[in-house]
C-alpha positions as CSV (number, residue, x, y, z in Angstrom):
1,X,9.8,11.1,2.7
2,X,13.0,10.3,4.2
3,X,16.2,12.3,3.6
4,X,18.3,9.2,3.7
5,X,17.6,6.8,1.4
6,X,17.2,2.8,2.9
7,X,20.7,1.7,2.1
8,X,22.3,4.2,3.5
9,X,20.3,3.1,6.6
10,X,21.3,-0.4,6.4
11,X,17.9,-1.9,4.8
12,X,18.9,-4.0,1.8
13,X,16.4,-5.3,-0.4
14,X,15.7,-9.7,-0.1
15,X,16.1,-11.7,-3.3
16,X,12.9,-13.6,-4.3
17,X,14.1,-17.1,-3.0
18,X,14.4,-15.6,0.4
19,X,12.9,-17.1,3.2
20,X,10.3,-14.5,4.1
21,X,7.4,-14.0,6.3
22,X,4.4,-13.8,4.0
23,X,2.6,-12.8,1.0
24,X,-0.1,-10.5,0.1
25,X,-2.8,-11.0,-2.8
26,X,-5.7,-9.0,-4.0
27,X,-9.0,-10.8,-4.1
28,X,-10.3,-11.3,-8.2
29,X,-13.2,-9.4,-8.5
30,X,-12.7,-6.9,-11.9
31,X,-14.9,-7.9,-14.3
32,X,-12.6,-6.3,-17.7
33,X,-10.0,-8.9,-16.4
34,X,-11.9,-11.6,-15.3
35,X,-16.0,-11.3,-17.4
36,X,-18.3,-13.6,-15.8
37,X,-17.3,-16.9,-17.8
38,X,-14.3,-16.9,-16.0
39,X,-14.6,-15.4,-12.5
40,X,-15.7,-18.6,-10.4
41,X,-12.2,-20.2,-11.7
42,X,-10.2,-17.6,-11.0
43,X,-11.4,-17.0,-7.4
44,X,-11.3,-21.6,-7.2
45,X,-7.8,-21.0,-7.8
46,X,-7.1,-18.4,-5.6
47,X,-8.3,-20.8,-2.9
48,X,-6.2,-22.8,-3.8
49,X,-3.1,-20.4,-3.6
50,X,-4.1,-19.3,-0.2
51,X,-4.2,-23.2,0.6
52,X,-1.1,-23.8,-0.2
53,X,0.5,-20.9,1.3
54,X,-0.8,-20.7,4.0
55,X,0.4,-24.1,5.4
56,X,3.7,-22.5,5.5
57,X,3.6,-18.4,6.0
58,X,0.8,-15.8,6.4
59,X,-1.1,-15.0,3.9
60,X,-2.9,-11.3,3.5
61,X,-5.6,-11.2,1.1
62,X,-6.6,-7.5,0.1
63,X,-11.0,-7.9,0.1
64,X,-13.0,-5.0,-0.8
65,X,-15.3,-4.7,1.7
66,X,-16.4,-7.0,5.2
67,X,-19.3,-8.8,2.9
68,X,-16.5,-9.9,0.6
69,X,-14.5,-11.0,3.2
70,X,-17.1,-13.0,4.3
71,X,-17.7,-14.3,1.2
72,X,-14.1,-15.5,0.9
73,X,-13.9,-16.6,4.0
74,X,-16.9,-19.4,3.1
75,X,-15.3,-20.2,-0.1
76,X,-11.8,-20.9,1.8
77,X,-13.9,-23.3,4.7
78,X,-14.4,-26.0,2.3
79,X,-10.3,-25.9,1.6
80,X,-7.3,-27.1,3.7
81,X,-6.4,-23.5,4.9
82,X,-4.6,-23.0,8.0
83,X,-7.0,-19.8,8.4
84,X,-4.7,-18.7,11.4
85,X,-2.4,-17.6,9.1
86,X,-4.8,-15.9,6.6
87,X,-5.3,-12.3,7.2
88,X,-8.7,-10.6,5.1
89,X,-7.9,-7.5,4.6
90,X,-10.8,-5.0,4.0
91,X,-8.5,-2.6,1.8
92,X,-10.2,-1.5,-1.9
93,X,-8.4,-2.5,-5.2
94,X,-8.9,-2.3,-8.7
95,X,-6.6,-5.2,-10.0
96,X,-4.8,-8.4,-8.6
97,X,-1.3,-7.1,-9.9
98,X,-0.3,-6.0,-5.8
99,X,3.0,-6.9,-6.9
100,X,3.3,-3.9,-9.1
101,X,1.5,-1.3,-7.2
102,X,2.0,-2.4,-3.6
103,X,5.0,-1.5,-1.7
104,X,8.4,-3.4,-1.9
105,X,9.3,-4.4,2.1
106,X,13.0,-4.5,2.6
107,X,14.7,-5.5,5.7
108,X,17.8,-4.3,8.1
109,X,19.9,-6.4,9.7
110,X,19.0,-5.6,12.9
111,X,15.4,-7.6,11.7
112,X,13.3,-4.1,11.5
113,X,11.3,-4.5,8.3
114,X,10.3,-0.9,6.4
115,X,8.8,-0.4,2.7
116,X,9.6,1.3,-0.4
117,X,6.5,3.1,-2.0
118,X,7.3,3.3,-5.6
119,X,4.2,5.5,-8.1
120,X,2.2,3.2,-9.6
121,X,0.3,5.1,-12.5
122,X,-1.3,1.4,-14.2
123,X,1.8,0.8,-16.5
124,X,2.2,4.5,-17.9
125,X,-1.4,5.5,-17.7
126,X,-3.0,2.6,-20.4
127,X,-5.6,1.7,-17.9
128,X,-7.6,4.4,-16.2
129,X,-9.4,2.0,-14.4
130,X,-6.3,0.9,-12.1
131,X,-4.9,4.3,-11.3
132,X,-6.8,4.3,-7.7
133,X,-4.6,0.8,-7.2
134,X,-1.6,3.5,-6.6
135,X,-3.7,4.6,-3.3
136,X,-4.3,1.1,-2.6
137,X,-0.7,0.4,-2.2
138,X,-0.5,3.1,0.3
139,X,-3.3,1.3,2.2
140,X,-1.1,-1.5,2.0
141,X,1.7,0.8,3.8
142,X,-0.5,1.8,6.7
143,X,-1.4,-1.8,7.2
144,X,1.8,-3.1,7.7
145,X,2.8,-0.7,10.3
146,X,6.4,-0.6,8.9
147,X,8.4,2.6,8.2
148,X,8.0,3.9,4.5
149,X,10.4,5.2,2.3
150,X,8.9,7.3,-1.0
151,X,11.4,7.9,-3.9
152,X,8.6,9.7,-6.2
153,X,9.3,7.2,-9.3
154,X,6.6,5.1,-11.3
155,X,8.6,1.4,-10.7
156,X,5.7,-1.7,-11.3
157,X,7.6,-4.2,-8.5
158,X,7.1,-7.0,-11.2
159,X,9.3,-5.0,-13.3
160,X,12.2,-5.3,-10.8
161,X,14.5,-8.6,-9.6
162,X,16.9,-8.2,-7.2
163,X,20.0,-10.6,-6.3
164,X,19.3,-9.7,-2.1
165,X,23.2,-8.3,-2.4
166,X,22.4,-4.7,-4.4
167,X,22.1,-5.5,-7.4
168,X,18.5,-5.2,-9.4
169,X,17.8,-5.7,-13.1
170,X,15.1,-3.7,-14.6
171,X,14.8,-2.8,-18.3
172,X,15.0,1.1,-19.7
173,X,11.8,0.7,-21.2
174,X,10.0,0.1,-17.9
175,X,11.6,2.6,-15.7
176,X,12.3,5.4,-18.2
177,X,10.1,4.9,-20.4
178,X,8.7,9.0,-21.1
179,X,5.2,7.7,-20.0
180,X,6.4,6.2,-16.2
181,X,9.7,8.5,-15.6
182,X,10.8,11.2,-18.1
183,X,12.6,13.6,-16.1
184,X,15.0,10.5,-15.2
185,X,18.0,10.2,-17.3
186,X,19.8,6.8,-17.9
């Protein structure tokens, strides 16, 4: 963990309607979220996502293991998908919420990208299951290749927005809640 924290560094957090370089996903594959009724769908939409995206940034798709990558990749040859810019990435998780358990990237002026690793203990501990999904998101860390920054709290990224400029909203009951953050005070 870093002394300094990334502001004081110069890294600054982009707003959501940034222009930025790509976006990462987790392949569908739990069946408590997705039973079999449902699965062939989810992972037909999916496609489609990675379709669309990838006609205009890379796209990095989080796969279990090289046979599910290779089933993905046959599932995406009958699409539209610029597959140069799709990345299959053989890195185990539990849930399709990377948003909340994978790091947050922020950027410096100078261009150089790092990421914040915030705890992810699957929103307060109410799904056993998804607690590996914390080690996942390191995964996603080492992957990158970008300098990390750890401030040892439980944040879900999808419980964050950010105005680029320093300013985030959140809500108290997400980040201090007693079951993400109790020794944190308001």
């Amino acid at each position: 963990m870093k002394a300094e924290t990334p502001s004081a560094l110069g890294y600054r957090m982009p707003a959501e309607w940034e222009r930025h370089e790509g976006t990462w996903l987790s392949w569908p594959k739990n069946p408590l979220t997705f039973p079999d009724d449902v699965i062939a769908k989810v992972e037909d939409i999916y496609c489609q996502m990675i379709e669309a995206l990838s006609w205009g940034e890379k796209v990095k798709v989080l796969v279990d293991d090289k046979s599910a990558a290779k089933r993905v990749e046959s599932m995406l040859a009958s699409t539209k998908t610029k597959i140069g810019n799709v990345s299959l990435l053989p890195i185990r998780s539990a849930d399709v919420w990377i948003r909340d358990y994978g790091p947050t990237f922020i950027v410096h002026p100078s261009g150089k990208k790092a990421a914040v690793k915030w705890r992810f203990n699957a929103w307060g501990g109410k799904y056993d299951d998804l607690l590996a999904d914390d080690s996942t998101g390191d995964d996603v860390v080492r992957e990158s290749g970008v300098e990390s920054f750890r401030p040892g709290i439980v944040l879900e990224g999808g419980s964050i927005d950010v105005n680029g400029a320093g300013s985030v909203l959140t809500t108290e009951q997400c980040l201090l809640n007693t079951n993400r953050n109790p020794e944190l005070s308001r």
